[in-house]
N, C-alpha and C positions, 0 to 999 in steps of 0.2 A: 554242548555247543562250543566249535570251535570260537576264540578269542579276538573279534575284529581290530585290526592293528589300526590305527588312525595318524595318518602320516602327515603329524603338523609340520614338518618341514617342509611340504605341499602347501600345505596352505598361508606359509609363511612367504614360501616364492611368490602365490597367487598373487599377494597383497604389494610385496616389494616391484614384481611386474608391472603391477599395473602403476603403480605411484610415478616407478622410474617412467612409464611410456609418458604419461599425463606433464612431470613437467618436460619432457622433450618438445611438448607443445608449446612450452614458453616462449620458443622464436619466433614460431609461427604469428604468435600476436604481433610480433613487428615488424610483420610483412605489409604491404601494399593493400594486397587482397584484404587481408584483414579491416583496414580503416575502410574500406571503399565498403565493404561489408558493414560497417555500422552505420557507416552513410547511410547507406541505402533503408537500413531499417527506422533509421531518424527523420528521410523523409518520406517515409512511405504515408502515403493520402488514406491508405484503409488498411487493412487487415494482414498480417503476416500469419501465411497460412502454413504450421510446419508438419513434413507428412514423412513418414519413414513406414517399412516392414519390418513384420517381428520383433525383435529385439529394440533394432532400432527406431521402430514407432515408438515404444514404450518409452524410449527415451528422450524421442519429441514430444510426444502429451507431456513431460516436465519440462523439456524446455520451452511448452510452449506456455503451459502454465507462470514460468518463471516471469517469461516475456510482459504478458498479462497484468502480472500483479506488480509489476517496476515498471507500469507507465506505456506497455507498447499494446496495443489491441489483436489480442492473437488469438485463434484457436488451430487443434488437431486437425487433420482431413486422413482418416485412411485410404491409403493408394488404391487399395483394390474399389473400395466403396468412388471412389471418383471417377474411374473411366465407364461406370455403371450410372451414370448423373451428378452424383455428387460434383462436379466439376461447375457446375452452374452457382455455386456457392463462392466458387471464386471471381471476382470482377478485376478489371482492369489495371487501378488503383492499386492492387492487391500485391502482396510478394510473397512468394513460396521459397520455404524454407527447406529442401530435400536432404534426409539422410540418409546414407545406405556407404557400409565400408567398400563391397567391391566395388561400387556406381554401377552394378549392371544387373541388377537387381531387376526382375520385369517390369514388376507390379510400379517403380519406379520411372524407370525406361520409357514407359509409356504413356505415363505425362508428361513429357521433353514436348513434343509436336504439337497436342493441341495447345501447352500453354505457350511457343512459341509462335502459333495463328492467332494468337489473343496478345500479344504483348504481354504477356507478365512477366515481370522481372523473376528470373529465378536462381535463387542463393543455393547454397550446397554444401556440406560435410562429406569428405569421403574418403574414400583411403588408396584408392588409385589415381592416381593424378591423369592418365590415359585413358581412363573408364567413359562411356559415355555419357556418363551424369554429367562428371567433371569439364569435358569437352561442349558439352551444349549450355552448362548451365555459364549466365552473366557473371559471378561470379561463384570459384569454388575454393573452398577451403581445406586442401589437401593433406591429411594426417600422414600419410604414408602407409604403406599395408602393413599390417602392425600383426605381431603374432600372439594368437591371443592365449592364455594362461592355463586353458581347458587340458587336462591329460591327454587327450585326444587331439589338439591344437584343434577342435573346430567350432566350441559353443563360444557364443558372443561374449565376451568378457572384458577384455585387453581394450577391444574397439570402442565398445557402448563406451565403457568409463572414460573415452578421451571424448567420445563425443557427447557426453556428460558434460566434462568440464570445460570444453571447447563454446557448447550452446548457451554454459553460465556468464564465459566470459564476453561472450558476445553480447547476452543479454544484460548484464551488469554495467556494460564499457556502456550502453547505450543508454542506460538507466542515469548513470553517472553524466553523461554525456546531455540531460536531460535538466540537469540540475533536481531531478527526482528528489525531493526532499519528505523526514520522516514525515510530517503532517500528509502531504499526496500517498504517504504508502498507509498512514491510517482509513483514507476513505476507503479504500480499498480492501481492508483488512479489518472491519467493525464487529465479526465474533471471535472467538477467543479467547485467551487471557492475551494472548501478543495485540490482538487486535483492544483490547478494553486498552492496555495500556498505553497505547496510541492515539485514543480517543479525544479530541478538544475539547473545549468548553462549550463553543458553538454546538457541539454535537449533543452535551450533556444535560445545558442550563435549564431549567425548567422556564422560563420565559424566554422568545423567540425574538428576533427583528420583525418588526410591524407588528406585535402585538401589545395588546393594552398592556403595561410594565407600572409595577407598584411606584409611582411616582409623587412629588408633592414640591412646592417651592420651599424656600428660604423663608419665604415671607410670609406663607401660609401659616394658619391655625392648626394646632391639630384636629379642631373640631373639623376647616378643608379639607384637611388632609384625609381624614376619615370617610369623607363626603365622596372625595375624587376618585376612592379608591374601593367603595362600595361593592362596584360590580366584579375587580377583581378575582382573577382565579384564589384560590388557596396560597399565602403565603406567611413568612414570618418577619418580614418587612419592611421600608419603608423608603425608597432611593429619594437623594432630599439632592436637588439642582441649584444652582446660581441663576442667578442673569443671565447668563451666557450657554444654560445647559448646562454645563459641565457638574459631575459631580462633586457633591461638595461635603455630604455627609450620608451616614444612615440611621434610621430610628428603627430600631428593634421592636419584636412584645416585648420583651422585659424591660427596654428603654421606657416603652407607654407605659407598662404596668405600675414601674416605678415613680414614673411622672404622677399619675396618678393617684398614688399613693401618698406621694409628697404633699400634694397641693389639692387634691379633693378635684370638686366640677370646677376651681379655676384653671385648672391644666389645661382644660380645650381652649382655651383662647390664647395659651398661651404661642407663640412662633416655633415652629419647627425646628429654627437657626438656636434655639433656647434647650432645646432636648436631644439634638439627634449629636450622634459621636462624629467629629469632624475630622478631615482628612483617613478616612474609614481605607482598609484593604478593601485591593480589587484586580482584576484580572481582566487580559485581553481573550477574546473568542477565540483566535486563534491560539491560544497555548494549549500543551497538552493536560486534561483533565487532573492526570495525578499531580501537576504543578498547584491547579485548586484543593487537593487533599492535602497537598504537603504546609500549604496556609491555613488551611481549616486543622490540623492537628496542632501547627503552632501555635496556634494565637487564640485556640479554644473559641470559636467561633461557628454559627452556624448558616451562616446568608453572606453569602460575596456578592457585592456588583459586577457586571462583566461590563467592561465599556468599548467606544472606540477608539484610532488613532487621536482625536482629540479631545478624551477621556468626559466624551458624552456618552450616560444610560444605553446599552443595548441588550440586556438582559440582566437575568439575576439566576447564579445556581447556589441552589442548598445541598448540604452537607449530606445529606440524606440520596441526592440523586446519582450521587458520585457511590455513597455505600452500597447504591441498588445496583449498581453496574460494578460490585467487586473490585475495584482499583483498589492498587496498595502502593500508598503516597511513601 
């Protein structure tokens, strides 16, 4: 069997091609069109709907994925599947996102009309600035025709990857432009390990807002204490408040067990404010989860308070519910 020659210096052009076309697009971002382009996706009232052929679809279901998960409400629409009904999916509110490098693409071309008898704003990537995507569409984002890397000069390559990076940074300009912060990309992202490590407290705690919370006063007994907290789910224990709400300490099992120990049956009478650990660690809801394992491994602990801005009781997570969601503090 003859010897297949493998001509990495093809595939070394391939890559530097493409690199070189993609930052040529960096002007691009400081054009007009561009900003007007993010505008539009920042106020769009509904859905940005992004729809390419071949190659180029493929690379809208990511950028529209992209869209998606930074804050912008977006799905895929395939072209062909749309002038067959799918078109009824799109409303008013809506803004379509057209890719296609020549713009003259049919399956394309052909939703120009009816989304112009509906008003929908329509955006656009494409590589002919004369093409008729580019000419009908509200705004278009013109790459140039760009020659793509294929032996052949004809498989999508050169293009897709600008309109790759072209739909990131459109979608990122707009994310950022959103104030899109980690916490909003955690809800959005709750499996995984990216998604666990994103996780807040509020998402974690084993006790919720409005629900019965291991609670007791200052001035209570532990024998109260005991009392109040009867019907309680399962816990380890014990958030100890002020006058004011606010927290003030916490009584563990082992804090009771020890109390107990010390002082026989007079430890139930004795005051809360007399057993529980004062100025106790604690955390806000909104922090991220591995912020509470990075305190539960310091301080050897097993029961955080979570509180509010005015460092009143609004839940409690243990240690335990953080290890069951695999975070690594």
């Amino acid at each position: 069997m003859a010897r297949i020659k493998i001509d990495l210096q093809f595939a070394e052009h391939v890559i530097c091609s493409e690199g070189q076309a993609v930052l040529g697009l960096a002007k691009l971002a400081g054009r007009p069109e561009f900003e007007q382009a993010v505008m539009t996706l920042l106020q769009c009232k509904g859905s940005v709907i992004v729809t390419g052929m071949g190659k180029a679809g493929l690379v809208g279901g990511k950028i529209s994925s992209t869209l998606a998960s930074t804050g912008t409400a977006s799905h895929f629409m395939h072209p062909a599947e749309a002038v067959h009904g799918d078109l009824g999916r799109i409303q008013s509110k809506d803004v379509v996102l057209a890719l296609s490098h020549s713009g003259e693409s049919d399956e394309i071309v052909r939703l120009i009309e009816p989304l112009k008898q509906r008003q929908v704003k329509l955006l656009s990537i494409v590589g002919d600035a004369n093409s008729r995507l580019a000419r009908h569409s509200t705004i278009a984002l013109s790459m140039g025709m760009l020659e793509e890397a294929c032996p052949l000069g004809v498989a999508p390559s050169v293009s897709t990857t600008c309109m790759l990076a072209l739909g990131d940074a459109l979608a990122l300009t707009t994310m950022k432009a959103r104030n899109f912060s980690v916490k909003d990309y955690a809800r959005f992202h709750p499996a995984g390990a990216l998604g666990r490590k994103l996780l807040t407290v509020g998402q974690t705690m084993l006790f919720k807002r409005g629900e019965s919370l291991p609670l007791a006063r200052t001035s209570d007994t532990l024998s109260q204490m005991l009392d109040k907290n009867a019907a309680s789910k399962r816990h380890g224990a014990v958030m100890v408040t002020d006058d004011r709400g606010c927290l003030a300490g916490i009584i563990t099992d082992a804090d009771f067990r020890r109390t107990v120990a010390a002082h026989g049956t007079g430890a139930f009478s004795m005051a809360c404010s007399e057993v529980m650990t004062p100025n106790c660690k604690r955390i806000g809801e909104d922090e991220l989860a591995a912020e509470a394992m990075a305190i539960f491994h310091k301080y050897r602990i097993d029961d955080l308070p979570v509180v509010d801005a005015g460092d009143k009781p609004v839940g409690m997570i243990d240690v335990q519910d953080i290890v069951a969601i695999k975070i690594v503090g």
